[in-house]
N, C-alpha and C positions, 0 to 999 in steps of 0.2 A: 389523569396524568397525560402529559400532552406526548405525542409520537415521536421518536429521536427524527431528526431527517438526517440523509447519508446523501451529499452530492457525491455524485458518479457519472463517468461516463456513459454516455447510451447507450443503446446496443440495438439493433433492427427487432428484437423483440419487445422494443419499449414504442416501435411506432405507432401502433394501434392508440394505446393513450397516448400520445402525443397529439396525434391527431383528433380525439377527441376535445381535448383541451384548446387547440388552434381552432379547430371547427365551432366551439360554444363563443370564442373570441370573436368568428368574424360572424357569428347570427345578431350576438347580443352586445356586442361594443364597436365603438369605434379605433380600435386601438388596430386594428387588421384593415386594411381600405380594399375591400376585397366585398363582392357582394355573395358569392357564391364559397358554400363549402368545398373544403378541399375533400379527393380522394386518398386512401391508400397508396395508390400508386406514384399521386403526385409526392406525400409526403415521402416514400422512399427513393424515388427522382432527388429530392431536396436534400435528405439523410445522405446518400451515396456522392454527391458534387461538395456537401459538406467536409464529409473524409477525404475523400477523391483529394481536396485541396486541403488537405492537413488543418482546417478549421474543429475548433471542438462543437462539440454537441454535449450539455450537460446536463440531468437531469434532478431531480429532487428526491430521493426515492422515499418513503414514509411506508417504513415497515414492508416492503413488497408493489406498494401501489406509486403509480408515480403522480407526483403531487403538483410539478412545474418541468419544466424547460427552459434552456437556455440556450443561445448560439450565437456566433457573430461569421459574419461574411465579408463578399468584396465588397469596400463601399462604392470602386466604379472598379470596371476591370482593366482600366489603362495601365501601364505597366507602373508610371511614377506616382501610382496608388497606392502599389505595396505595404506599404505601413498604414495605412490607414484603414481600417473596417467600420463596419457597423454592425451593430449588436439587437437582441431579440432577448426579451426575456416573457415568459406565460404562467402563470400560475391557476392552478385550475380551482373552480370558483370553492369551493369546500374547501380548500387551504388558504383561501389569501387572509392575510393580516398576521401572519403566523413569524413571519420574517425570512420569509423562503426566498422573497422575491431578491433581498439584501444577499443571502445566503450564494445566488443563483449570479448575482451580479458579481460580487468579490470573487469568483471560480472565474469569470470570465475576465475581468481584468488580471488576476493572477495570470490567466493563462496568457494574455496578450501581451504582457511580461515579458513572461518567457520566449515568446513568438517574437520579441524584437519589434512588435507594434509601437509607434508613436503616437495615433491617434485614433479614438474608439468615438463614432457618431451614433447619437441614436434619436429616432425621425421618433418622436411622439407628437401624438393628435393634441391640440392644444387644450380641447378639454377633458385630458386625462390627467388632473393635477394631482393625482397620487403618485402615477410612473414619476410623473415631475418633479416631483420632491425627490422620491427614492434615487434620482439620478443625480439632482443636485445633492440630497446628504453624501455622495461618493467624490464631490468637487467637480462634477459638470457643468459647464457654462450654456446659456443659452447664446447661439452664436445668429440664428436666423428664424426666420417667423416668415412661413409662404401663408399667403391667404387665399382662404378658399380654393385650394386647390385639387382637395374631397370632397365627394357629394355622395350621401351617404344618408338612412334612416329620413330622406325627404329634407336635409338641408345643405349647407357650405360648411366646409370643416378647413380648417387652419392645420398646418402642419410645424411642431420647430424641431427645431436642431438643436440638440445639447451634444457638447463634446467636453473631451477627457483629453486633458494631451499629457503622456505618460513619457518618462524622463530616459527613452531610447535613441538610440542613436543609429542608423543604417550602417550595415557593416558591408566591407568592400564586397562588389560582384564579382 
């Protein structure tokens, strides 16, 4: 029998697996363009600017263990960015295929929702054609293809943009 999963908000005692999860991402994929593991301190630096700016942090939780992450940020910090973010989703490798990743995304579009977001980017490596799908099954468009602009595991890596443009509208300053 497969484990319920419960998305939930994070909490600073969920950093630790988080960061393990982020850290197997950037040894063993290309999905993190990051050569170096992160620390503890970085990942609670990241957590604290996350809350700090009212952005979620979600997590997958599987009976007590946490299974994924979720998050979305500024996508530039210019001010007539506001509605626009971009998004992170991780699942750690003993849960993927399980439907956490889907789980992990509709919380965060839910929440962008509510946040009055118009438009949700998410930078994937071009040959990650799983995350690829899972964004387009949500109605993400591919909108840009940088090439080679990672270099990474000894090659050139492709970056695209897929986006989400969600039916909000900016309410007066």
């Amino acid at each position: 029998m497969q484990t319920p999963i419960i998305i939930r908000k994070a909490s600073e005692a969920d950093l630790p697996a988080i960061l393990d999860i982020y850290n197997h991402v950037i040894i063993n994929t290309t999905a993190v363009y990051s050569d170096h593991p992160h620390t503890l301190k970085m990942r609670q630096d990241w957590y604290n600017d996350r809350i700090n700016n009212n952005f979620p942090v979600f997590i997958a939780d599987a009976n007590g263990e946490v299974a994924g992450f979720a998050t979305f940020g500024h996508f530039r910090v210019w001010p007539c960015y506001r509605y626009t973010v971009e998004l992170s989703v991780y699942v750690a490798i003993g849960h993927r295929g399980k439907g956490i990743s889907k789980m992990l995304l509709q919380a965060l579009i839910d929440r962008a929702g509510e946040m009055n977001i118009h438009v949700m980017i998410a930078g994937i490596s071009a040959d990650n054609d799983i995350s690829i799908a899972l964004h387009q099954s949500f109605d993400f468009v591919e909108v840009a293809n940088f090439k080679e602009v990672g270099y990474k595991f000894g090659r050139w890596l492709d970056l695209k943009f897929l986006q989400l443009v969600l039916p909000n509208t900016p309410k007066a300053i």
